[in-house]
N, C-alpha and C positions, 0 to 999 in steps of 0.2 A: 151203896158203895159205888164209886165209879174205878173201874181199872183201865187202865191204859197202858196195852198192848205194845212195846215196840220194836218186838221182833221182826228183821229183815225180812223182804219181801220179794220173788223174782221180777225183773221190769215187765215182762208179760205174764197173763192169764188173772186167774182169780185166785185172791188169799184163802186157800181151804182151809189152813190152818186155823183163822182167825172165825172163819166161818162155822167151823165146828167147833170152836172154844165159846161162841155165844149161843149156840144151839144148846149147851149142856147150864149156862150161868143160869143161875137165880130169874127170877123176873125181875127183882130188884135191884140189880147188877147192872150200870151203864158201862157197858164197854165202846172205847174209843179205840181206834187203830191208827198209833203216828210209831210206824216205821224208822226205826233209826237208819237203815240204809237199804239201800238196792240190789239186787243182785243180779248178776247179767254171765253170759260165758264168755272166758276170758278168751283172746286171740280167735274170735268168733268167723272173722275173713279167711283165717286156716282150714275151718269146715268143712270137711269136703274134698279137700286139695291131694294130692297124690302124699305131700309130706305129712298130715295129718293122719291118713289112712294107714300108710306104713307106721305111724308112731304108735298107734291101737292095737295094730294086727301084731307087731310086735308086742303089745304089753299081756294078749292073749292068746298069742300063741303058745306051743309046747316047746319050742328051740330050750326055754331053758327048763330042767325038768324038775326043780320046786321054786315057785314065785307065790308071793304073797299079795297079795290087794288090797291095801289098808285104806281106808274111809275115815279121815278124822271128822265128821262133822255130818247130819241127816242133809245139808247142803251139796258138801262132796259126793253124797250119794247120788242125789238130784241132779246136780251137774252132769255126773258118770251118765247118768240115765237119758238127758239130755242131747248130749255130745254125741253117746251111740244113735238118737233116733236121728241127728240130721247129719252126720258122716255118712253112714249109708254103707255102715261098717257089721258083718265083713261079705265080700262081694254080692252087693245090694241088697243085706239081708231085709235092712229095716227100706228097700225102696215100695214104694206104691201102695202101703198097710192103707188098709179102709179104716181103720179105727185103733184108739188105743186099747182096745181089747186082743185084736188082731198082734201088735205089736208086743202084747205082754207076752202072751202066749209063745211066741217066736222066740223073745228074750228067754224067758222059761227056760225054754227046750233047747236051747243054747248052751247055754248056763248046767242045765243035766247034762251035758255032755262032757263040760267041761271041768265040772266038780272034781273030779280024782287027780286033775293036773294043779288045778289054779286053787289054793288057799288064800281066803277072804278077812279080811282083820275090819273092826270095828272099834273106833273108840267112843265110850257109851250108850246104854242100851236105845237111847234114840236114835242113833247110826243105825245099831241094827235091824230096830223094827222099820226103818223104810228102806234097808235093802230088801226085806223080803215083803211088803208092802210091795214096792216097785217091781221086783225082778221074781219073786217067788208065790207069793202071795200073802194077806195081811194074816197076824197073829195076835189071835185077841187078848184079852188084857190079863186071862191066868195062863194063857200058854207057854211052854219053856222055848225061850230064845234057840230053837233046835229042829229042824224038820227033815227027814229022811238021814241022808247021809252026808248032809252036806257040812262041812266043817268050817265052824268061823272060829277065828280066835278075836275076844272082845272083851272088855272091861267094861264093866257096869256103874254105878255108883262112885260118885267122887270123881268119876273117869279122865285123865289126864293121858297124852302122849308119853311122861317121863314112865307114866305105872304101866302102860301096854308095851314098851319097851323092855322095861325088868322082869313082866310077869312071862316076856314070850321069847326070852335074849338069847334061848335053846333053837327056838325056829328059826329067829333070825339068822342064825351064825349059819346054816345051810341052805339057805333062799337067797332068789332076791326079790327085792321088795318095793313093791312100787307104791307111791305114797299121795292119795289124791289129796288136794288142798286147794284154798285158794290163794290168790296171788299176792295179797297181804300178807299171808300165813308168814309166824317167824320161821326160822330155817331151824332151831333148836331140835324140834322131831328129827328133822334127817340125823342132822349130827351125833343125835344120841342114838339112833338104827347105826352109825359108820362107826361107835366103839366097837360091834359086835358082828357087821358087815360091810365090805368096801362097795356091792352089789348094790346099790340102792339109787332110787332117782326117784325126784318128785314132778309131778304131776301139776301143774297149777292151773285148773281147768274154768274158776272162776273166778269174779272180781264182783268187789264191792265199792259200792258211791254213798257218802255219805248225805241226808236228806234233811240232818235233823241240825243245824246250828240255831246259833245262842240266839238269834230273832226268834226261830220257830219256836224252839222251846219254851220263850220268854211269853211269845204271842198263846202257846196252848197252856202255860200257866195263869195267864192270864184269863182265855177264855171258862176253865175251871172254877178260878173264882168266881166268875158273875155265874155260872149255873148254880153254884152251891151258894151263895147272897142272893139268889132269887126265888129261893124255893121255900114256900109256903112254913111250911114247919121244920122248927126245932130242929128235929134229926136228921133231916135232908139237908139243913145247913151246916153238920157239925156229921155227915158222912164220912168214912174212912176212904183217903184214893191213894191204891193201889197202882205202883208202876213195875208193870214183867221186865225183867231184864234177862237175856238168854246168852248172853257172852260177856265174857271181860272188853272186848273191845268198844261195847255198848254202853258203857259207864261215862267215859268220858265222854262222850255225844247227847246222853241226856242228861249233863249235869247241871246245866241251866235250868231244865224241867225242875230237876231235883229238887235245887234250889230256890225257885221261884214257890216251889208248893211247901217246901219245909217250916216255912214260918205261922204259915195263918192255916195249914190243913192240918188233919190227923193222916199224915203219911204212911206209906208202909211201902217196901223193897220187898219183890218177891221173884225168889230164882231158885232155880234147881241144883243150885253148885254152891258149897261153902267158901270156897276160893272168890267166886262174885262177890256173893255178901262182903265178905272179908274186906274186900277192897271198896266198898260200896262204906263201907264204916269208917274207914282209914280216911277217905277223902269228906266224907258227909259227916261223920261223929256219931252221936247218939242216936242214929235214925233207927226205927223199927225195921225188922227184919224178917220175913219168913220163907224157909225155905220146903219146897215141894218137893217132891219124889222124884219127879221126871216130869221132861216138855211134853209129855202127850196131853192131848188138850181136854180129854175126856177125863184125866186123873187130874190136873189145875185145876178144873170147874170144881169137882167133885169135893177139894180141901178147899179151894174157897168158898162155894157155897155152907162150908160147914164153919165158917166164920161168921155167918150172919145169925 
């Protein structure tokens, strides 16, 4: 099987993600990594700046005495986590860390301090496991999304903004709520937090580029085909390839891909969200479809490897 990976990627460092998703594949599993888009921190020259620090130190402070923290995405989290190492927020906490070890720890015991002020909202349980990944520490794969006393409110499975809004519309009427996202993001989240509170402000801390148009996609449908018409046997030419898709916004960026492979492969869509698929079918028709449990990349391997 060949899959092909095109989950967004940050402009720096290394893809871990994709790193540990072929750590756990099959041996007979070619994974390919084509990135539908970039990801970078938005308003990145603010950094730093006396107006960015004050925008922080208010979103963590106590002045207001229930605020919420909402994460739409394991991105916005990342960002969040980002932003705080090179702001240098709050009065140089994260200045001069020798390591990112150094730096968790710091955040940590931050963060414990601040637990009984500041309520954390998550939508789906990939938000949540890299808030505490990042900020608390990792939670292995039977642990309950839950450690010490620290309270998140989060929606799991199926997870949309419209559901974390009606399931939490109690908290919100007495909070406010601050809403990381990125700068794409539609504006529909707030709107439906402002039936239930006037309190609310969004956050748009990152931004995306898109990497993938109709050449690229046409060019890596293409190179596909000549690896699978030059391989020795039978079943290596008539392999199933799989393309991850991790957002709605991802769809119409590899549609070219889609399309170039739907005719002469044995395709197959695979995403974590019915709502993806859904629209993966509306635009593409009868294509195969499977959907996973969650973007952790250790539980993808694990149902794709039991495909072969």
């Amino acid at each position: 099987m060949i899959l092909i990976n095109t989950r967004p990627v940050w402009d720096l460092g290394r893809n871990i993600w994709n790193q540990e998703l072929k750590r756990n594949l099959n041996s007979g599993i070619t994974l390919l990594s084509a990135p539908s888009q970039e990801i970078s921190l938005y308003g990145e020259r603010k950094i730093g700046t006396l107006q960015m620090k004050r925008q922080i130190q208010f979103l963590l402070s106590c002045g207001v005495k229930k605020k919420i923290i909402l994460f739409t995405s394991p991105t916005s989290v990342e960002a969040f986590y980002k932003l705080l190492k090179k702001s240098g927020f709050p009065h140089d906490y994260y200045d001069r860390l020798r390591n990112k070890k150094e730096l968790v720890e710091k955040t940590q015991s931050f963060y414990y301090i601040k637990r009984n002020k500041i309520t954390f909202g998550g939508i789906g349980e990939g938000t949540v496991r890299k808030f505490y990944e990042l900020f608390i520490g990792p939670l292995n794969r039977r642990e309950c999304l839950s450690r010490g006393n620290l309270k998140m409110l989060y929606v799991g499975r199926e997870a949309t903004g419209q559901r974390w809004v009606e399931e939490f519309s109690e908290d919100i009427r007495s909070s406010f709520v601050a809403v990381m996202e990125g700068k794409e993001n539609s504006v529909d989240l707030v709107r439906s937090i402002k039936l239930y509170s006037s309190r609310v402000l969004s956050f748009r801390i990152y931004k995306r580029k898109n990497v993938i148009d109709r050449a690229v996609g046409l060019a890596l449908a293409n190179k596909i085909s000549l690896i699978t018409k030059a391989s020795s046997s039978f079943a290596a030419r008539n392999q199933p390839v799989g393309i991850l898709v991790s957002s709605s916004s991802t769809i119409n960026k590899v549609r070219y891909l889609i399309e170039g492979l739907q005719e002469s492969e044995r395709l197959i869509v695979i995403s974590h969200h019915d709502k993806i698929l859904s629209q993966v079918k509306k635009i593409h028709g009868r294509i195969s479809c499977i959907r996973v449990k969650s973007l952790d990349p250790a539980n993808i391997s694990e149902e794709i490897n039991n495909l072969l």
